[in-house]
C-alpha positions in Angstrom: 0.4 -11.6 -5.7 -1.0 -14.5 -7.0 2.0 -16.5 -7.3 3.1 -15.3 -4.1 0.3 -16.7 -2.5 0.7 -20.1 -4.4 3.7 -20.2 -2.2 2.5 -18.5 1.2 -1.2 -16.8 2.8 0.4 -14.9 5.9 3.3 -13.1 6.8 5.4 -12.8 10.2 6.0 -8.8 8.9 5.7 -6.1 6.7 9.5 -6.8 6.1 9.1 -10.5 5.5 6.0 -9.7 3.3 8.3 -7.4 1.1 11.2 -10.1 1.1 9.2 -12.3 -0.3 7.0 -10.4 -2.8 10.3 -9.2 -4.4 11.3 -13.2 -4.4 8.2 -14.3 -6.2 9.0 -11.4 -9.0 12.5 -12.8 -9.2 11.3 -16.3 -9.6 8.6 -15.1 -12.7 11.5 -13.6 -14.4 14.7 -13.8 -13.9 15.9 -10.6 -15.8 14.0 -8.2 -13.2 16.6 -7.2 -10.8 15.0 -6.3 -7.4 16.5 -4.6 -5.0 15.1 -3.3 -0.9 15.3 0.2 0.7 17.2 1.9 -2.3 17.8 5.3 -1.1 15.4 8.1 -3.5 16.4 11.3 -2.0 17.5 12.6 1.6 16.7 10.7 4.6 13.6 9.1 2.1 14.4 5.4 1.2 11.8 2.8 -1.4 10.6 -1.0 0.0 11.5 -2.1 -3.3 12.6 -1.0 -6.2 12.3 -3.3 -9.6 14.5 -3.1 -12.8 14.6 -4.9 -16.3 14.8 -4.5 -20.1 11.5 -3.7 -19.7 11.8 -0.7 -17.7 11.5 0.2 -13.2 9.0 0.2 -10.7 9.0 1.8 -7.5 6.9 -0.7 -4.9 5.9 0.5 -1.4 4.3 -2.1 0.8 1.9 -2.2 3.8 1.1 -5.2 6.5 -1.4 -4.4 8.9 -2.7 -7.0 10.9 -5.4 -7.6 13.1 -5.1 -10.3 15.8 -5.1 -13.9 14.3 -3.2 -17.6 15.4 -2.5 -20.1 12.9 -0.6 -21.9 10.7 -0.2 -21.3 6.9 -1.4 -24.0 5.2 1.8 -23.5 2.5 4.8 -24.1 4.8 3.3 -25.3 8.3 4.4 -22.3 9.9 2.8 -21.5 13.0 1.8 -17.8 13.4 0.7 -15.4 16.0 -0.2 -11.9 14.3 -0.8 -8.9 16.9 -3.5 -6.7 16.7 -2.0 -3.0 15.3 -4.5 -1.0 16.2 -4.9 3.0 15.1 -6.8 1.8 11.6 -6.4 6.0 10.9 -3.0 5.6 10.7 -2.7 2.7 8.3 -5.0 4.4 6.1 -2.7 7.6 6.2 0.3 5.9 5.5 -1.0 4.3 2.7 -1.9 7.7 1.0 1.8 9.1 2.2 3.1 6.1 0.6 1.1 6.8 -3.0 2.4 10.6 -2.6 5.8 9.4 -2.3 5.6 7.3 -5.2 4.3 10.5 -7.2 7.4 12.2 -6.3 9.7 9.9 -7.4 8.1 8.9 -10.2 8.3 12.3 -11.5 11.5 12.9 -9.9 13.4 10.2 -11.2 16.3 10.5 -14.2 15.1 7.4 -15.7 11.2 6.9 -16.4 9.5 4.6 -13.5 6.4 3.5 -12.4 5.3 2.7 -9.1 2.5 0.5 -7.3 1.4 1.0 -3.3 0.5 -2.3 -2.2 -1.7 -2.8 1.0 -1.8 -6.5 2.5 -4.6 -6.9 5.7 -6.4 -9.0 8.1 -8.7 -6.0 9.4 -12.1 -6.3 7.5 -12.4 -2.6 8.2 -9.9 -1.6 5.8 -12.1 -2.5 3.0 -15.6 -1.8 4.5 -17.3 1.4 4.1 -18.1 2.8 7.8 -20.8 1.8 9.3 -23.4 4.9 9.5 -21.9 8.8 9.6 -19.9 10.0 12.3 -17.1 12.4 11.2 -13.5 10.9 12.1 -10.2 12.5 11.4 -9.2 10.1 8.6 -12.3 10.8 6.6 -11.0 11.8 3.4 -8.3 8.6 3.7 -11.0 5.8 3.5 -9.8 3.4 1.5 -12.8 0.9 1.3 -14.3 -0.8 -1.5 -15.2 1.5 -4.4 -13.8 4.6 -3.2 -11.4 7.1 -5.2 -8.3 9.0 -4.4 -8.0 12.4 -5.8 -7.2 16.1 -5.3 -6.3 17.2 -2.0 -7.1 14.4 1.0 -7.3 16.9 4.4 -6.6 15.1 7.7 -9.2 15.8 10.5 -12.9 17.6 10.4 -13.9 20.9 9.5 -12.2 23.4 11.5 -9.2 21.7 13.2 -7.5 19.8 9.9 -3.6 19.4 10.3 -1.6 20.7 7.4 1.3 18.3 8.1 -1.1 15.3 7.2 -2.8 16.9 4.3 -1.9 14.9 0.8 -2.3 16.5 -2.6 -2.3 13.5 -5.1 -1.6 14.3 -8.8 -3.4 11.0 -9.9 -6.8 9.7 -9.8 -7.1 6.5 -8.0 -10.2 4.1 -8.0 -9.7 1.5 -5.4 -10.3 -2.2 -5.5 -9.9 -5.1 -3.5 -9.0 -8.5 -4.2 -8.9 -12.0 -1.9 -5.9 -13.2 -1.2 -6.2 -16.0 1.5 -8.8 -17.9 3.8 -7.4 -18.9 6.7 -9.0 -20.9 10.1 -10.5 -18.6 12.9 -11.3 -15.2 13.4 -9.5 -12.5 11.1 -8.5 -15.5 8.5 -9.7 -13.5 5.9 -6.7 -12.1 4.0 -7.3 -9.2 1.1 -4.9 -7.0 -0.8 -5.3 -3.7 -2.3 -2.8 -2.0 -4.9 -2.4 1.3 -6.5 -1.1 1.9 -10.0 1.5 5.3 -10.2 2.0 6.3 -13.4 4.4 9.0 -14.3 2.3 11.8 -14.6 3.9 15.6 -14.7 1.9 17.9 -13.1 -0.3 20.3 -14.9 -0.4 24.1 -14.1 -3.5 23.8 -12.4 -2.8 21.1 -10.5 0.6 23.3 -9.0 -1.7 26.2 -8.5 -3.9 24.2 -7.0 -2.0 22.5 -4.3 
């Protein structure tokens, strides 16, 4: 991240954000091979996947934006980001995507790590919430100092849906770092990432989930 931000602060996508992640790892070495949306299993396909003599890492990437005009100061680029919206859901996929990256790292014939990596404009991704009022994405907070762990249940007591409930295997302390400071409102750019090791599950954690 920080040599991709040597070269660029802001991206026109979440696709042109993993383009050019996977360049800058090309560019630090040469011997990692990297390769987009390599197929894992049925209908489920990785961002990126990297491979060396040092071994292979599974990357999945997120780009949420809030609203913000500028130009990078890198390339001259002019840039109008759109406002996403639905926060919850950003925050949902990000989990999914750590899930995922439990599955085939475990999965996998040859031994792989992997790394969620979350790129935003939106200061409340790494803010804790403001006073306490119960939301549906309670348990998938992802703000400054928080862990994920155990089983994350989507919605409040009484009415959680199953379908969005994640059981993680790891335990995941979250961090944020800077990554650019741009002009006007939103300019402020941070990144958060996710280490996946390949961890087997334990009995209890089977029984468990």
């Amino acid at each position: 991240m920080d040599a991709l931000r040597a070269a660029r602060t802001v991206f026109h996508s979440e696709a042109d954000f993993q383009h050019a992640f996977a360049w800058a790892v090309h560019r630090l070495d040469n011997e990692v091979q990297v390769r987009l949306e390599v197929r894992q299993e049925e209908k489920a396909y990785l961002d990126l996947l990297c491979f060396g003599p040092k071994g292979r890492t599974a990357i999945e990437f997120k780009y949420f934006t809030a609203r913000w005009d500028g130009v990078d100061p890198r390339t001259g680029e002019q840039f109008q980001l759109r406002h996403h919206g639905a926060p919850d859901l950003a925050r949902l996929g990000f989990v999914v995507d750590i899930t995922r990256l439990e599955r085939f790292c475990q999965s996998g014939a040859a031994a792989m790590n992997g790394l969620a990596v979350l790129l935003t404009n939106d200061r409340g991704m790494w803010s804790p919430p403001a006073g306490y009022r119960l939301t549906r994405d309670g348990e998938f907070r992802l703000h400054e100092g928080r862990r994920l762990r155990g089983r994350l249940r989507w919605g409040t007591e009484g009415s959680y849906r199953v379908a969005n409930q994640s059981d993680l295997l790891g335990d995941y302390p979250l961090t944020w770092r800077d990554f650019a400071r741009l002009n006007g409102g939103n300019g402020e750019f941070r990144w958060l990432a996710v280490q996946v090791d390949q961890v087997k599950p334990t009995t209890a954690d089977v029984v468990g989930a």
